[in-house]
DSSP file (Angstrom, degrees, kcal/mol; ACC not computed):
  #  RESIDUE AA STRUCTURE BP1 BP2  ACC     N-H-->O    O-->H-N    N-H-->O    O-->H-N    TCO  KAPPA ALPHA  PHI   PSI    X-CA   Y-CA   Z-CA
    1    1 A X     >        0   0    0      0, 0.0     4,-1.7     0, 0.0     5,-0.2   0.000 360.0 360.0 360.0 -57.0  -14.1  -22.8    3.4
    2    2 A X  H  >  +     0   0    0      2,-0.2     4,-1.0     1,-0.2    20,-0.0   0.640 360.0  53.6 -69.9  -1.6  -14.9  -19.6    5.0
    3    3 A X  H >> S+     0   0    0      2,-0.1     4,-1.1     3,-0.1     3,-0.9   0.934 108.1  49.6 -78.0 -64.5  -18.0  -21.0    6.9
    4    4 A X  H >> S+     0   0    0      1,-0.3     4,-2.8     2,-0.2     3,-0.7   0.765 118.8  51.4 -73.9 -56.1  -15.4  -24.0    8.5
    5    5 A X  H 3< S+     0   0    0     -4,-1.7    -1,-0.3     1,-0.3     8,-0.2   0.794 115.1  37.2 -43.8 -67.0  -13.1  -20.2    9.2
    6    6 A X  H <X S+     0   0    0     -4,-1.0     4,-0.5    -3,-0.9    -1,-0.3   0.363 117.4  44.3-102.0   1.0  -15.6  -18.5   10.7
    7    7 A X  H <X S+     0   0    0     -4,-1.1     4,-2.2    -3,-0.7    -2,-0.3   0.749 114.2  52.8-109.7 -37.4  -17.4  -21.1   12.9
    8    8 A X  H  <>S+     0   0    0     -4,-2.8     5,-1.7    -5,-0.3    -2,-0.2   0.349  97.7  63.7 -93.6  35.1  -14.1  -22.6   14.0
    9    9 A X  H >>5S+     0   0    0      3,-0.2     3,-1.6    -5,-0.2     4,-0.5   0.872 102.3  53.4 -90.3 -90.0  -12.9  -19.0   15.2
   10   10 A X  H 3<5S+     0   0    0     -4,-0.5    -2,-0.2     1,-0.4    -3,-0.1   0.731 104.5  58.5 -78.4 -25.1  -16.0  -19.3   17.7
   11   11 A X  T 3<5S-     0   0    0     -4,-2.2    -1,-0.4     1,-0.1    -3,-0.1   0.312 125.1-108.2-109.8  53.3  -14.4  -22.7   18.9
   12   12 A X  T <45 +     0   0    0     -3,-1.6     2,-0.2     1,-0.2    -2,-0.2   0.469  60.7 166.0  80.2  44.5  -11.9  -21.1   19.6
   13   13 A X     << -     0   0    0     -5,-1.7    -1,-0.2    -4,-0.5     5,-0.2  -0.485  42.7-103.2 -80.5 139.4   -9.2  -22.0   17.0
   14   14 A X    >>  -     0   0    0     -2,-0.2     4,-1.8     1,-0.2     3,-1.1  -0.154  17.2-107.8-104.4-163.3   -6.5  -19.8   17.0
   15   15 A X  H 3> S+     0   0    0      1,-0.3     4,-1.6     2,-0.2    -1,-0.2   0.746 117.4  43.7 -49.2 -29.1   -5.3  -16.9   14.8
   16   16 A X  H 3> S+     0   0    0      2,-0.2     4,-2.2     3,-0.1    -1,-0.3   0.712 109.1  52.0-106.8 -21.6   -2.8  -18.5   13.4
   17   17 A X  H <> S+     0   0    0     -3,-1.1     4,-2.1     2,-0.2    -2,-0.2   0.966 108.0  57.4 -81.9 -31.5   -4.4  -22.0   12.6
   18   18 A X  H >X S+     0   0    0     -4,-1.8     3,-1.7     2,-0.2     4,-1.5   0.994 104.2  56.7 -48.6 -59.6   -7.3  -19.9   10.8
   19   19 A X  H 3X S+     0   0    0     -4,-1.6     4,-2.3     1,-0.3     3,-0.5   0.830 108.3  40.9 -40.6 -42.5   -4.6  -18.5    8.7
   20   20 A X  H 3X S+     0   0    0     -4,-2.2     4,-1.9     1,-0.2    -1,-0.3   0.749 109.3  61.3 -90.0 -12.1   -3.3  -21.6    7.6
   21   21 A X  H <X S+     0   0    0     -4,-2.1     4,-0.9    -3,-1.7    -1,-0.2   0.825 111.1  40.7 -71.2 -21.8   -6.9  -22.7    7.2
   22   22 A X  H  X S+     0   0    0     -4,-1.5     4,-1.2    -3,-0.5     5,-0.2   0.788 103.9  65.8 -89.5 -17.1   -7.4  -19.9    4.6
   23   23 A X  H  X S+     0   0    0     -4,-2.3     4,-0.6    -5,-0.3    -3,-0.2   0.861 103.1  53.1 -77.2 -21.7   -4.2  -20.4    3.1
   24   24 A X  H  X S+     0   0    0     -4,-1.9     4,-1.8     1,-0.2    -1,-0.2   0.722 107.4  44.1 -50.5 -25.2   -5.6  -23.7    2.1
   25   25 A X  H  < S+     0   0    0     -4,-0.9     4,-0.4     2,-0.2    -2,-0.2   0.481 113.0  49.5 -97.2   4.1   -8.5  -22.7    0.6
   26   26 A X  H  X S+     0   0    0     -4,-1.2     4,-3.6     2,-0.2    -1,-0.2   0.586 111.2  57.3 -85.8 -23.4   -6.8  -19.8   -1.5
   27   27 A X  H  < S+     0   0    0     -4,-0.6    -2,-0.2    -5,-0.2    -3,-0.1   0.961 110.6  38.9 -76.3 -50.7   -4.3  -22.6   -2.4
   28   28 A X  T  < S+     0   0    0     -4,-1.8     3,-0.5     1,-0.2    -1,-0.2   0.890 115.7  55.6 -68.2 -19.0   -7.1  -24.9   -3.8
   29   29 A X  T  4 S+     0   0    0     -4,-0.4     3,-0.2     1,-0.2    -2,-0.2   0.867 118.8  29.7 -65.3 -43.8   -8.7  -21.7   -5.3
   30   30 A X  S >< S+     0   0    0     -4,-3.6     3,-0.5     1,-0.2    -1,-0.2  -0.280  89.2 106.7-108.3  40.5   -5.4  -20.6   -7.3
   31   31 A X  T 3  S+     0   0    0     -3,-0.5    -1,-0.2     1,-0.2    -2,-0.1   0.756  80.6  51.8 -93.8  -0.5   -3.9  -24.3   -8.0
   32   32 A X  T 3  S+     0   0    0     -3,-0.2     2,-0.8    -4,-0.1    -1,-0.2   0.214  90.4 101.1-108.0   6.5   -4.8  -24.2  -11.5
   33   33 A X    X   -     0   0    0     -3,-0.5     3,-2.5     1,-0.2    -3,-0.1  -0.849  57.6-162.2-105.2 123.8   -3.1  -21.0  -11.8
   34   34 A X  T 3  S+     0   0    0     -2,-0.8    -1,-0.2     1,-0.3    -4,-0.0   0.862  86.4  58.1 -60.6 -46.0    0.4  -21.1  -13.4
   35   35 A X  T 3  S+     0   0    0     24,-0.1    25,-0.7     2,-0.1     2,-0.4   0.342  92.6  74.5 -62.5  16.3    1.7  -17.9  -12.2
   36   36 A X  E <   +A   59   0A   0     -3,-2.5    23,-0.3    23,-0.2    -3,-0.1  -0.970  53.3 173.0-124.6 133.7    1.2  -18.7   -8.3
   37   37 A X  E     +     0   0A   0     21,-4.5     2,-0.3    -2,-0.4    22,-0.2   0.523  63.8  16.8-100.9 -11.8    4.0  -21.2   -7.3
   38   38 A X  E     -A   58   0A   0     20,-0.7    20,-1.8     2,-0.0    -1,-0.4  -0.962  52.2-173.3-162.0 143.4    3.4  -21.4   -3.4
   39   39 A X  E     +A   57   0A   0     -2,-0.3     2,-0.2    18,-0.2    18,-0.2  -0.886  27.4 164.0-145.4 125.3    0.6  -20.5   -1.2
   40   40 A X  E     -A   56   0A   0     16,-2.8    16,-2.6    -2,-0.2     2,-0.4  -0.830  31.0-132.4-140.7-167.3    1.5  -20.8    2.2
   41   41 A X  E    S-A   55   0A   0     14,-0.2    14,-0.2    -2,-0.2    13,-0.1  -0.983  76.8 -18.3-150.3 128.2    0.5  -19.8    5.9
   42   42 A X  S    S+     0   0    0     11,-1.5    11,-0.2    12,-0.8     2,-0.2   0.769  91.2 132.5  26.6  65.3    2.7  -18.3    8.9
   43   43 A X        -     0   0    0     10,-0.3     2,-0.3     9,-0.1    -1,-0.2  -0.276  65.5 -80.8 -97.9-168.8    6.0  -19.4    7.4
   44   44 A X        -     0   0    0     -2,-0.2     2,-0.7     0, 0.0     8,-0.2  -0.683  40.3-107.3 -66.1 120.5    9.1  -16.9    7.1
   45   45 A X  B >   -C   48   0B   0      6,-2.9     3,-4.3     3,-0.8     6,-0.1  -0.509  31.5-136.1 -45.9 106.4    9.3  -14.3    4.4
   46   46 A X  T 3  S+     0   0    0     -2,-0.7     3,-0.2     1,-0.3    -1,-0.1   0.747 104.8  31.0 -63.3  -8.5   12.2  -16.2    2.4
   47   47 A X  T 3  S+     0   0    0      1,-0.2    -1,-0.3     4,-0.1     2,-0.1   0.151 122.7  47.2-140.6  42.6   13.8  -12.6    2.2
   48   48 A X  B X   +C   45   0B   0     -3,-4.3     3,-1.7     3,-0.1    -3,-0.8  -0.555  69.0 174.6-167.6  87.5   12.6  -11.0    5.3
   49   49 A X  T 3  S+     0   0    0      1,-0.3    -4,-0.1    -3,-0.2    -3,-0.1   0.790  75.9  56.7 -59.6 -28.1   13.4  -13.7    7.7
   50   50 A X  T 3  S+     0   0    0     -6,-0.1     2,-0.5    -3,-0.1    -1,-0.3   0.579  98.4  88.4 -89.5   3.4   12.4  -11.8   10.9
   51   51 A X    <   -     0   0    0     -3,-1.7    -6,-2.9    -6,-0.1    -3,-0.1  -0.847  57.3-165.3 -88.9 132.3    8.8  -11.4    9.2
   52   52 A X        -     0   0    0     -2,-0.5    -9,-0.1    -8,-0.2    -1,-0.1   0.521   7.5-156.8 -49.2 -51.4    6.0  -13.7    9.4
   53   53 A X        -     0   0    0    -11,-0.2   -11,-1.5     2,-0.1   -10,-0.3   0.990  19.5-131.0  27.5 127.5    3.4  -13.2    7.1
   54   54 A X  S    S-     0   0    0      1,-0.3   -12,-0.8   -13,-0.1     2,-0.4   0.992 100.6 -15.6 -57.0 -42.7   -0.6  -14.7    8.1
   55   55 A X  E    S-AB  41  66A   0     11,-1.8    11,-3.7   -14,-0.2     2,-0.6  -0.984  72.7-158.1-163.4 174.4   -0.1  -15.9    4.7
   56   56 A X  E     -AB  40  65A   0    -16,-2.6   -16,-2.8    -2,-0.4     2,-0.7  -0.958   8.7-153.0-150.7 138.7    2.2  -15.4    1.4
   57   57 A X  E     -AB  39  64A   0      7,-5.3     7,-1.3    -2,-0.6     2,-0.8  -0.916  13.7-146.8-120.4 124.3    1.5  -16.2   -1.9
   58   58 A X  E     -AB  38  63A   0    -20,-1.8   -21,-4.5    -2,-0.7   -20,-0.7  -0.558  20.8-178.4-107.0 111.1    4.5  -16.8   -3.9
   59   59 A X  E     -A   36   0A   0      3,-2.7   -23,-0.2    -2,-0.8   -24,-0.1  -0.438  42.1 -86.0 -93.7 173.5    4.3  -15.8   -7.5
   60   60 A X  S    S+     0   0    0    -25,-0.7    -1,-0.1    -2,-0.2     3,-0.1   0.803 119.9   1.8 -35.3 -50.0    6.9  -16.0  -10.6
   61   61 A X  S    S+     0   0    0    -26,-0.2     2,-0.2     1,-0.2    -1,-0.2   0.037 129.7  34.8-164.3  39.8    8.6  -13.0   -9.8
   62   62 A X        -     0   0    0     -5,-0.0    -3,-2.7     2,-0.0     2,-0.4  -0.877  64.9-111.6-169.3 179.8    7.1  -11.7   -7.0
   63   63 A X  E     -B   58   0A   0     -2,-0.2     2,-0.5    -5,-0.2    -5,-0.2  -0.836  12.1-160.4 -94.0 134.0    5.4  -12.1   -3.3
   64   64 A X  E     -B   57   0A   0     -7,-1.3    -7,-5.3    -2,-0.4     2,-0.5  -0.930  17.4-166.1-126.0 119.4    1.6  -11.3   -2.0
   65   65 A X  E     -B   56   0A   0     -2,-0.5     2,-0.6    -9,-0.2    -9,-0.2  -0.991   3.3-157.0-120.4 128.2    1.6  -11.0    1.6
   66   66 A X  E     -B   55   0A   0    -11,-3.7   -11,-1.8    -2,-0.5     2,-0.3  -0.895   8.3-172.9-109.3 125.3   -1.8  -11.0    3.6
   67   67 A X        +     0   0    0     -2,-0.6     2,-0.3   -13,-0.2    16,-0.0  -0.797   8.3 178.8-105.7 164.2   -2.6   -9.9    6.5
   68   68 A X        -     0   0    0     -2,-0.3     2,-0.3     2,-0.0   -14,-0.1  -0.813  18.9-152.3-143.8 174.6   -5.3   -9.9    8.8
   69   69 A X        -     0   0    0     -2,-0.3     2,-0.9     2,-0.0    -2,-0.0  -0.918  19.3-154.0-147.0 132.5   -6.3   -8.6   12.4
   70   70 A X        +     0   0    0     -2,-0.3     2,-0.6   -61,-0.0     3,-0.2  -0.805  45.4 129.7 -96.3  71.6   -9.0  -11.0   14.1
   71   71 A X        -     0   0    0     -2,-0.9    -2,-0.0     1,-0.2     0, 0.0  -0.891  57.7-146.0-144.0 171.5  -10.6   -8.7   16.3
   72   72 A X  S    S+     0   0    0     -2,-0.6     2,-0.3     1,-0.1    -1,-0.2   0.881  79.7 109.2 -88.4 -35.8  -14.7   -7.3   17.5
   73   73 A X        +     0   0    0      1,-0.2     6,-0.2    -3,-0.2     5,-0.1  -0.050  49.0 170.4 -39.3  96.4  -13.1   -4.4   17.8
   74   74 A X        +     0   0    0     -2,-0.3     2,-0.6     4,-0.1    -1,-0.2  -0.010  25.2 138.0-121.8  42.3  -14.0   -1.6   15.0
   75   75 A X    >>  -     0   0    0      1,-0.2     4,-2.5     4,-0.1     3,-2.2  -0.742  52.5-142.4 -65.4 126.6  -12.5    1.3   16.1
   76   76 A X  T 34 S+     0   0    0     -2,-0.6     4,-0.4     1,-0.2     5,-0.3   0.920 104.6  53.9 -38.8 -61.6  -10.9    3.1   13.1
   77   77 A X  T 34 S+     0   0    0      1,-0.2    -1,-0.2     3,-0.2    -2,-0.0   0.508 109.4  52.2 -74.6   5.7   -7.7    4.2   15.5
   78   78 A X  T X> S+     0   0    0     -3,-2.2     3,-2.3     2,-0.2     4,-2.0   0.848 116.2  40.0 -75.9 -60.4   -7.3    0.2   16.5
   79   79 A X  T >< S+     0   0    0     -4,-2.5     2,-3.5     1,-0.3     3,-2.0   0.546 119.8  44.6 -56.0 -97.1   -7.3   -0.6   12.9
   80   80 A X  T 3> S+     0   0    0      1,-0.4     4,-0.8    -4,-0.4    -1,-0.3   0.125 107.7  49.2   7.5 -30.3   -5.3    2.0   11.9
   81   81 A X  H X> S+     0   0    0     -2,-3.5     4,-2.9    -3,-2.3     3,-1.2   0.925 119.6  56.2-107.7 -43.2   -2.6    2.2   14.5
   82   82 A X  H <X S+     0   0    0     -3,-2.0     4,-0.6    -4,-2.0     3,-0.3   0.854 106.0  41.7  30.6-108.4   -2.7   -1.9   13.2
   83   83 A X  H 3> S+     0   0    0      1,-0.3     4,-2.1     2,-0.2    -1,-0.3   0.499 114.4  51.8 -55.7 -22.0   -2.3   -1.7    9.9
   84   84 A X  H <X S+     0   0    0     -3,-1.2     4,-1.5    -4,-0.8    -1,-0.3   0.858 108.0  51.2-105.4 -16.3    0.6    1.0   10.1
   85   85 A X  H  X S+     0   0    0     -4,-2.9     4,-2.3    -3,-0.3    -2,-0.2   0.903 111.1  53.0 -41.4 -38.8    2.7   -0.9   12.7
   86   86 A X  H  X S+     0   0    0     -4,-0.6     4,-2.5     1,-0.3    -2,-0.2   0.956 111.6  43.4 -70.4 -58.0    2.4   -4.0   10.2
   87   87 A X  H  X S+     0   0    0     -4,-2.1     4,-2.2     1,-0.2     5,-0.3   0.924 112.6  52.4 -72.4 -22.4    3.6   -2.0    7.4
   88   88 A X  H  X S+     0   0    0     -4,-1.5     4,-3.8     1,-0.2    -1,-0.2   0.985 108.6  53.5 -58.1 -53.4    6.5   -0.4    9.5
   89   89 A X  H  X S+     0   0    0     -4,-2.3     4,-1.0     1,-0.2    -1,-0.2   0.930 110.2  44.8 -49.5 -39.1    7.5   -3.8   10.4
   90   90 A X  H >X S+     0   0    0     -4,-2.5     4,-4.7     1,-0.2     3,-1.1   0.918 114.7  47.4 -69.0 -37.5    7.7   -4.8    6.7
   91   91 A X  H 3< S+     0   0    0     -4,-2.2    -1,-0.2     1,-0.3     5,-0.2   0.874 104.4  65.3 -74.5 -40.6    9.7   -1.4    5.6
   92   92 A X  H 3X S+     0   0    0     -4,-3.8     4,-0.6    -5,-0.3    -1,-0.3   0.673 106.6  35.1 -52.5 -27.3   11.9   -2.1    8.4
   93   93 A X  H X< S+     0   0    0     -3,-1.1     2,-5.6    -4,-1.0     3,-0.9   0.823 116.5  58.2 -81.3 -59.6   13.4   -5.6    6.9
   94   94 A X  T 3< S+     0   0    0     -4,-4.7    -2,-0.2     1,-0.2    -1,-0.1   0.633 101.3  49.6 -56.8  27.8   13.2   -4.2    3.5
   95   95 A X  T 34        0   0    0     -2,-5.6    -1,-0.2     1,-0.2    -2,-0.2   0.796 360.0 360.0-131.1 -58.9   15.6   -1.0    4.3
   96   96 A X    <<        0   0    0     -3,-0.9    -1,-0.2    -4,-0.6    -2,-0.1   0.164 360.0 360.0 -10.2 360.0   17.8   -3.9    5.8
């Protein structure tokens, strides 16, 4: 699955249809597992509507949200400034 990912990132699929291409193949990876009920890609958080998630894995009694950044770019202060916008966004519905 993650060769079909990463070769159709270069023809130029985009970010959000790779996500739901990996949330299939996490889906066929964990379908034999009883605790995961849903694996899905770029739905709605069902209790953080205005969030997105690249993909969310829906457990028994709780949620796995993944995220990803698509980029060549590997400056630390790119990821970084990233990764803490993402979590701001998230803290910001839960404090809601």
């Amino acid at each position: 699955y993650l060769n079909a990912v990463a070769s159709s990132k270069v023809k130029g699929l985009s970010d959000k249809s790779m996500n739901v291409l990996i949330a299939d193949a996490l889906r066929d990876v964990l379908k034999d597992n009883p605790d995961v009920l849903r694996v899905v890609g770029e739905e709605a958080h069902p209790q953080m509507p205005t969030v997105i998630p690249d993909i969310q894995i829906e457990l028994v009694d709780k949620y796995i949200c993944l995220e990803f950044r698509y980029s060549k770019n590997t400056e630390k202060n790119k990821i970084a400034s990233y990764v803490l916008n993402k979590l701001d966004t998230y803290m910001r519905q839960i404090g809601q």
